[in-house]
FIKOLKE-152862 format. One line per 4 residues: their letters; for each residue x, y, z of C-alpha. Coordinates in steps of 0.02 Angstrom, whole numbers, plus 50000, padded with zeros to 5 digits. Example, Ala and Ser with C-alpha at 12.3 -4.5 7.8 and 13.67 -1.06 7.14 Angstrom:
as) 50615/49775/50390; 50684/49947/50357
***
This chain:
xxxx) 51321/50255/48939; 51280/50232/48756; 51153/50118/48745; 51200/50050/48561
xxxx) 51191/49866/48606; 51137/49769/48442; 51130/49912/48342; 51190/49841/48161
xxxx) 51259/49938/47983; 51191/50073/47935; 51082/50129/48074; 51260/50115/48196
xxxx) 51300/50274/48094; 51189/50372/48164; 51291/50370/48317; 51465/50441/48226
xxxx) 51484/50644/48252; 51511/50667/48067; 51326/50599/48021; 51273/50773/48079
xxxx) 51278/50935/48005; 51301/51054/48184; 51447/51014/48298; 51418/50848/48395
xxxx) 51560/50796/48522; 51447/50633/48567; 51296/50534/48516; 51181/50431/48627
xxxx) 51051/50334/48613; 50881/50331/48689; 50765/50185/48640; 50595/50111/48662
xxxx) 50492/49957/48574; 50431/50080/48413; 50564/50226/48409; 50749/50273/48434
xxxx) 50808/50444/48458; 50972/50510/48416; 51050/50639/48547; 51166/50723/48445
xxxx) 51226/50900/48520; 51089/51019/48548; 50978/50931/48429; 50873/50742/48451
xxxx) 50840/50653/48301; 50691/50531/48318; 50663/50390/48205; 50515/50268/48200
xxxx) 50557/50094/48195; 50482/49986/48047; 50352/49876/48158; 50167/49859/48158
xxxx) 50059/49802/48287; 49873/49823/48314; 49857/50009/48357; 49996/50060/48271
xxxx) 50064/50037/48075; 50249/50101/48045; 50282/49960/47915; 50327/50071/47755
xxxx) 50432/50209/47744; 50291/50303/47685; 50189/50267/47826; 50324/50332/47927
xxxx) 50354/50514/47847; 50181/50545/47877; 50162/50481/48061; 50331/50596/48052
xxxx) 50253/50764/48000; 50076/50698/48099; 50195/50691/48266; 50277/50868/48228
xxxx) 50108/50949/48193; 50016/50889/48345; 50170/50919/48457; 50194/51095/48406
xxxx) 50025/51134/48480; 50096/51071/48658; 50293/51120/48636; 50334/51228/48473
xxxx) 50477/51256/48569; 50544/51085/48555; 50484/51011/48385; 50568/51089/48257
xxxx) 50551/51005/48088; 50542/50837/47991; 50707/50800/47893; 50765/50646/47787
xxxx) 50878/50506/47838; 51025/50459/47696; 51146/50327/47684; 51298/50328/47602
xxxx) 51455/50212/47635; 51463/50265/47823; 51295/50212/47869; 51142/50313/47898
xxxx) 51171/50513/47910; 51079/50677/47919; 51189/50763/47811; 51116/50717/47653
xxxx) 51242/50606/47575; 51180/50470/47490; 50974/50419/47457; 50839/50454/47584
xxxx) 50815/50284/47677; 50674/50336/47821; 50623/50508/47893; 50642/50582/48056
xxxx) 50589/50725/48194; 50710/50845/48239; 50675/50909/48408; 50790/51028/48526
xxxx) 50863/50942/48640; 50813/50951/48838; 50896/50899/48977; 50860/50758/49084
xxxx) 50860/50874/49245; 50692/50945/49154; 50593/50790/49166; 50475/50840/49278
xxxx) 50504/50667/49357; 50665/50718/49407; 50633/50886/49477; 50497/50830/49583
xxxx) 50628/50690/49626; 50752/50827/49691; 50596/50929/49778; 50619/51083/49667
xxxx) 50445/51117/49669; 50282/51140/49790; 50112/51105/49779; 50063/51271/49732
xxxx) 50195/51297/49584; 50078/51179/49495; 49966/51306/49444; 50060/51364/49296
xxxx) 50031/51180/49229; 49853/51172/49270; 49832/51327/49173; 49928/51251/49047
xxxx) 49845/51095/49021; 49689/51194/49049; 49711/51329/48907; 49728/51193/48789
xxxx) 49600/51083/48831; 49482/51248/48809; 49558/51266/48646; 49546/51075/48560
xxxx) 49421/51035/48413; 49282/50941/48505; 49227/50762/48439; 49065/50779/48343
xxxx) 48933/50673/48358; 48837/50700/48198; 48805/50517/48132; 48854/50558/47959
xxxx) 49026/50632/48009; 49204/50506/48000; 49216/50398/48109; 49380/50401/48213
xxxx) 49495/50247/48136; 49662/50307/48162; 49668/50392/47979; 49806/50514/47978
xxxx) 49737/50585/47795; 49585/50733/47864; 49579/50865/47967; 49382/50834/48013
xxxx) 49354/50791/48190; 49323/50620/48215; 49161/50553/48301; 49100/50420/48424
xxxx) 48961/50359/48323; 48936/50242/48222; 49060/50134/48263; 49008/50130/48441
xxxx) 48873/50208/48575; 48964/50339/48643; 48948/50266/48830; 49067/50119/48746
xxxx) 49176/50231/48688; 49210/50299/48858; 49224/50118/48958; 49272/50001/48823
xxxx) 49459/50009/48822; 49448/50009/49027; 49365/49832/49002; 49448/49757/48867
xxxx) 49595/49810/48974; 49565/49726/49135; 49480/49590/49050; 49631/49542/48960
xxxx) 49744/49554/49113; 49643/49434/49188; 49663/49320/49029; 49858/49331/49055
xxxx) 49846/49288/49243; 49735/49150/49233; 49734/49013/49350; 49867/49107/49454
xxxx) 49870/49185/49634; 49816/49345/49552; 49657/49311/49443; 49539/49327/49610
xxxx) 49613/49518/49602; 49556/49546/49427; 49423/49455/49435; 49343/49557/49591
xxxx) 49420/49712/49485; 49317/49654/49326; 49152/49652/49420; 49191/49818/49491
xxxx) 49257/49890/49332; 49072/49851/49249; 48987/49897/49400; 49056/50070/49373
xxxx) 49026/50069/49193; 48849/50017/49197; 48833/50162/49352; 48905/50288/49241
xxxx) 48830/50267/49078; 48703/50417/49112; 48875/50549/49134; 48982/50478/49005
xxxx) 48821/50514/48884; 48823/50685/48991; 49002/50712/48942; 48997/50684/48748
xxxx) 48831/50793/48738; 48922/50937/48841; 49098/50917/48708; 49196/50846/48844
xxxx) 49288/50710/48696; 49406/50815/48633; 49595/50802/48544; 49710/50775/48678
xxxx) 49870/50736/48697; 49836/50572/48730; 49987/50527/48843; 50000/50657/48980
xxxx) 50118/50584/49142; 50280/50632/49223; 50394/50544/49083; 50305/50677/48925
xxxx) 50318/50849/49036; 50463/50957/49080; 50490/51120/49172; 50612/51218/49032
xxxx) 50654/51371/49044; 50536/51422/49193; 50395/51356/49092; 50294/51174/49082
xxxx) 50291/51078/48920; 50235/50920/48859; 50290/50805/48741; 50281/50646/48642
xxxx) 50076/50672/48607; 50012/50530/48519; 50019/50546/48329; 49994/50365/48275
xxxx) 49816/50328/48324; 49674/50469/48337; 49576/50360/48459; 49698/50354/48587
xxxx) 49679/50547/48578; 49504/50586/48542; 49461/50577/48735; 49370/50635/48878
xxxx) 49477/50767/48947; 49435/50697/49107; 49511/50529/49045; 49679/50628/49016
xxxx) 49689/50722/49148; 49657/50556/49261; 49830/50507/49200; 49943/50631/49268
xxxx) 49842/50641/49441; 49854/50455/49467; 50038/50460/49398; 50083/50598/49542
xxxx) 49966/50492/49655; 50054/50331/49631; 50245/50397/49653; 50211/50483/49815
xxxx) 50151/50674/49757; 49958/50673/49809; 49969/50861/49866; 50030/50908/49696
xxxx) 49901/50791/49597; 49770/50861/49728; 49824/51069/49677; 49835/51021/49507
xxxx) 49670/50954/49514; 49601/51101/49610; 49682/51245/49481; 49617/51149/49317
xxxx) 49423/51121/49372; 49427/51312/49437; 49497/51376/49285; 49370/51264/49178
xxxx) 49222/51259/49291; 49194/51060/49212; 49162/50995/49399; 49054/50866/49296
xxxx) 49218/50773/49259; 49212/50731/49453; 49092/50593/49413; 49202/50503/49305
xxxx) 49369/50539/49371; 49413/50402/49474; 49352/50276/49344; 49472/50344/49216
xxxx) 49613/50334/49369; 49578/50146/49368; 49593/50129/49181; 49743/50224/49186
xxxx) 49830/50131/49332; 49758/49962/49239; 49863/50014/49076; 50014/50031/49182
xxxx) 49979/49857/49239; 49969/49800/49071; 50100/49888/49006; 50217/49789/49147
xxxx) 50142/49644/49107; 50196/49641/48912; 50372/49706/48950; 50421/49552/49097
xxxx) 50355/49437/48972; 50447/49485/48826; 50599/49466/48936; 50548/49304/48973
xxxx) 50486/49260/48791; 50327/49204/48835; 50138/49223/48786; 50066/49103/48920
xxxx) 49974/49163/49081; 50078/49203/49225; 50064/49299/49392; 50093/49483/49388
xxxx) 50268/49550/49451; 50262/49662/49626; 50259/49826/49507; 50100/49760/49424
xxxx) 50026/49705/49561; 50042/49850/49635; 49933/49946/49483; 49807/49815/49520
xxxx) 49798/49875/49687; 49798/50047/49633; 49660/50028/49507; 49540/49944/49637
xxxx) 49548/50099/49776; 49489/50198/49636; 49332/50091/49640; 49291/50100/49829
xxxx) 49137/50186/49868; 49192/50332/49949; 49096/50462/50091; 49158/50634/50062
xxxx) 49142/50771/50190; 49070/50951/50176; 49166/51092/50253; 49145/51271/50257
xxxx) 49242/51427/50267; 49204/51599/50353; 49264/51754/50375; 49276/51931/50311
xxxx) 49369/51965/50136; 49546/51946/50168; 49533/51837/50336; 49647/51681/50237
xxxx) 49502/51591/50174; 49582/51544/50027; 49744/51488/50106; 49675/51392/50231
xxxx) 49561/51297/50109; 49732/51256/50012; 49795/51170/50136; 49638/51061/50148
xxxx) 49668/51016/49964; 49860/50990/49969; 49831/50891/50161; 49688/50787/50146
xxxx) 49645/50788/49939; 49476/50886/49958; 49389/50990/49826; 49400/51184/49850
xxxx) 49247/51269/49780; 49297/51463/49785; 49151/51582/49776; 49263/51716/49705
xxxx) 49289/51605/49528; 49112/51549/49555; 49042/51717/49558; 49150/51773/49392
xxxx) 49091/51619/49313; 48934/51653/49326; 48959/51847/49276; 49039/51777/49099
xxxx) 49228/51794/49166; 49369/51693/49204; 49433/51671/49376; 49574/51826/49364
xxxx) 49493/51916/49251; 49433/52107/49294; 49237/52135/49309; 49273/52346/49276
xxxx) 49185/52313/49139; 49001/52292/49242; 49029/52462/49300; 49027/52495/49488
xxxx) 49092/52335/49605; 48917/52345/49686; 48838/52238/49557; 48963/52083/49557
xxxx) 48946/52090/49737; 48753/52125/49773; 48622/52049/49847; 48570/51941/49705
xxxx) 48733/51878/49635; 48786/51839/49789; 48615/51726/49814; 48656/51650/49640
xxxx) 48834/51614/49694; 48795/51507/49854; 48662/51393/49736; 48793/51370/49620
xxxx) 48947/51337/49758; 48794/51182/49830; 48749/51133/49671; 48949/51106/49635
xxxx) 48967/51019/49820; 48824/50890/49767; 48905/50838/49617; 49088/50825/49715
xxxx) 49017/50749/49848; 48876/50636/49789; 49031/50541/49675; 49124/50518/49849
xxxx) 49241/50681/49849; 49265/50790/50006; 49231/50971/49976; 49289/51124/50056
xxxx) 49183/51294/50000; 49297/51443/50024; 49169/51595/50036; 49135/51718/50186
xxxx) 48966/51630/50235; 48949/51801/50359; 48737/51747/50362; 48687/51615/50471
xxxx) 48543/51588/50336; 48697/51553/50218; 48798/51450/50330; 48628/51337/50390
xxxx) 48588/51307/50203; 48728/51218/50200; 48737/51132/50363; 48572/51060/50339
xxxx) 48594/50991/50162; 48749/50882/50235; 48610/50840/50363; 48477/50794/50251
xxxx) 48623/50670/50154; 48717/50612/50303; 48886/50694/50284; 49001/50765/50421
xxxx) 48970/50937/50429; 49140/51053/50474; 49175/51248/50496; 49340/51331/50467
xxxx) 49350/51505/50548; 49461/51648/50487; 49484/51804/50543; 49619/51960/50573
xxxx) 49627/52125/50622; 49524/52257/50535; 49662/52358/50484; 49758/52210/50430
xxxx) 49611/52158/50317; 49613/52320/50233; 49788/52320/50220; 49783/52151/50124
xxxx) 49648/52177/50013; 49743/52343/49957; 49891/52255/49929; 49825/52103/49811
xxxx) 49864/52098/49636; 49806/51959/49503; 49698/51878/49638; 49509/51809/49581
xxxx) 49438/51903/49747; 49396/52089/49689; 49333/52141/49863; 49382/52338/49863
xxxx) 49360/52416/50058; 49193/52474/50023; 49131/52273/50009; 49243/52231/50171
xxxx) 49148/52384/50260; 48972/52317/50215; 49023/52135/50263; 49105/52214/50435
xxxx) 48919/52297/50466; 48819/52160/50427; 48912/51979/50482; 48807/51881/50601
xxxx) 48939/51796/50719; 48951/51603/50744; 48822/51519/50846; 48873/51395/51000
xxxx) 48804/51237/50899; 48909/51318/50745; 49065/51339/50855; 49025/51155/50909
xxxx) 49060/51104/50728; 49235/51209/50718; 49411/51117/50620; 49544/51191/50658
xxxx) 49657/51081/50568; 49631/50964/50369; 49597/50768/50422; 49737/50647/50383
xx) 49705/50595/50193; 49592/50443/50150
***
């Protein structure tokens, strides 16, 4: 359906065929409150639409061509695939056209085209995917996370304001402390739903959401201050979810990053990421927000962001509210406070199990290399949302590596895998399991724990902090061990035959109080 309802002279020429230079057999429409986009053939034609409102300025033509080439430049770093160029809009006696006729009237961004059946929405909708094809995007979002300019935080630097004019990385001071920076918009948010709700059936809910909100805040100050010291505020996208990512071509893209405001992309990277997990949380795809999860902290080792996750999940799920908010009540043409709609409500709701305090769980893997550790521990991350710690990426962190990358380059395998990397490995995978776990996560370590001395460490810290306490066994055949390990390719493990020999030699079996504390299967998911 072409959705050209109140569409006057010229801009209605912009759906005719001949306003475009390639062949076009028809031209649709796809419109939201500060754009319309032009699908014409292969190509989309975006074009901002003159309004201004409080984060955003598109009032002059001139404002426009530069959020214009802003948009194309800090899309290409997501999808150069997709984002093409910025080209004038004419008009001549026809009405608005791309083929130059006539004098330039506004600018717009010509992007390839995409079909709908790409939204990642969609094929998620149609079950096209698993849990574990999400890796690809993790590594995606990942790599360029790694890659962003990181916010300064040298006083004398600029300030972020939303300037589209400099190419120097914006800052969080002076303007604000950098804690305010981080929890601001999440309280000006929920503070201002509660405004719009007042005196309703649903102000108790914000206002019990408020109090939690700045409970959290206040709680958190000492990490967010963690965060900007460690160069966590970097130039995101801004607008990661299910709508502004597609699967084209065999390969994950996003879309759409925010151009018009530096602010709303100068963020914790655990404040974007929070978006698409609670997105795939809230329509029903947990195991894939839970793998996604799970591939982007082991390719970036920033467990830290753990501790502020689920308050950015709030925020995020609060905006949504928001956002629902604004839209019933500009169909209704009213400003005055009135009770949230069920889809609101439901963000509400949403927002505040983010808030819960939370007791997570530690569990524990063992078994010889090749035993299906690694896939069992999956499906306690896909089943019950836990957080794998693998001592495979652990160890090659720690060794100056990524995850798949080859150590050859120490020499002999003997040294990744001796005696005192191996020691420095299991204080790392705890150290990682207190910061999961004292934020309210549920952890699953995926490692061979063969020692008792290994496996007690362990058991007693959950002791000493009052956490359940689990083992998951693996094991297999000898000669079906060695087959595997000869067989994998691209995997972080790099256990050769000569490691599983040593580990066959020297395991210490499972004690009767240890097989007392046994899972054999992930818990339902909290």
């Amino acid at each position: 359906m072409r959705l050209d309802q109140g569409l006057g002279f010229p801009l209605s020429g912009m759906l005719r065929s001949e306003a475009y230079s390639q062949p076009v057999s028809d031209v649709r429409l796809h419109e939201t409150h500060i754009s319309r986009v032009f699908l014409a053939g292969d190509l989309a034609y975006k074009i901002k639409k003159p309004v201004r409102f409080e984060f955003l300025d598109y009032s002059t033509i001139e404002r426009r061509q530069a959020c214009c080439e802003r948009e194309l430049q800090v899309n290409r770093l997501f999808a150069p695939e997709l984002y093409l160029r910025v080209a004038p809009v004419h008009q001549d006696d026809h009405g608005w056209n791309m083929m130059g006729r006539g004098p330039i009237v506004d600018w717009a961004v010509v992007m390839r085209r995409f079909s709908q059946q790409e939204m990642l929405r969609e094929v998620l909708a149609r079950g096209d995917v698993a849990p574990s094809d999400f890796v690809p995007l993790a590594d995606y979002i990942a790599t360029y996370h790694q890659r962003a300019r990181r916010a300064s935080t040298d006083p004398a630097a600029r300030p972020i304001d939303g300037r589209l004019d400099s190419t120097a990385p914006p800052v969080i001071h002076p303007n604000e402390t950098g804690v305010e920076q981080c929890t601001r918009p999440a309280l000006e948010n929920v503070s201002q739903l509660r405004d719009d709700v007042a005196a309703t059936e649903d102000e108790p809910l914000l206002r019990d959401l408020m109090e939690a909100t700045r409970l959290w805040a206040k709680r958190l100050a000492p990490d967010f201050e963690q965060r900007i010291r460690a160069g966590a505020i970097r130039e995101c996208h801004g607008d990661l979810h299910l709508d502004n990512l597609i699967l084209h071509a065999g390969k994950f893209l996003a879309f759409d990053a925010i151009e018009f405001n530096e602010a709303f992309r100068w963020i914790d990277v655990g404040n974007e990421l929070a978006f698409l997990v609670m997105d795939l949380d809230d329509r029903g795809h947990a195991p894939f927000a839970s793998r996604l999860l799970d591939r982007y902290l082991e390719q970036t080792g920033d467990y830290d962001m753990l501790r502020v996750l689920r308050f950015y999940q709030s925020y995020r799920a609060l905006v949504r509210a928001k956002v629902r908010w604004l839209k019933t009540a500009q169909q209704e043409a009213t400003t005055q406070p009135r009770p949230l709609d069920d889809e609101a409500r439901n963000y509400v709701r949403l927002a505040e199990t983010y808030l819960r305090e939370r007791r997570g769980e530690l569990v524990i893997t063992t078994g010889l290399s090749g035993s299906g550790k690694s896939t069992e521990a999956a499906k306690w991350v896909e089943q019950a949302g836990f957080i794998r710690l693998r001592s495979d990426a652990t160890r090659k962190r720690l060794l100056g590596f990524a995850p798949e990358d080859s150590t050859a380059s120490l020499g002999d395998n003997a040294r990744a895998y001796g005696a005192s990397v191996n020691r420095d490995t299991y204080d790392e995978l705890l150290r990682l399991a207190d910061i999961a776990i004292e934020t309210g996560w549920s952890v699953i370590v995926d490692a061979t724990f063969l020692r008792f001395e290994q496996r007690d460490t362990f058991r007693r810290w959950a002791a000493e902090r009052g956490v359940d306490f689990g083992i998951v066994s693996c094991d297999a055949p000898l000669e079906e061990l060695r087959a595997r390990i000869m067989s994998r390719r691209g995997d972080a493990s790099e256990a050769t035959l000569e490691v599983l020999d040593r580990q066959w030699e020297t395991r210490q079996p499972l004690t009767d109080e240890e097989r007392s504390l046994l899972r054999s299967a992930p818990p339902p998911r909290r």
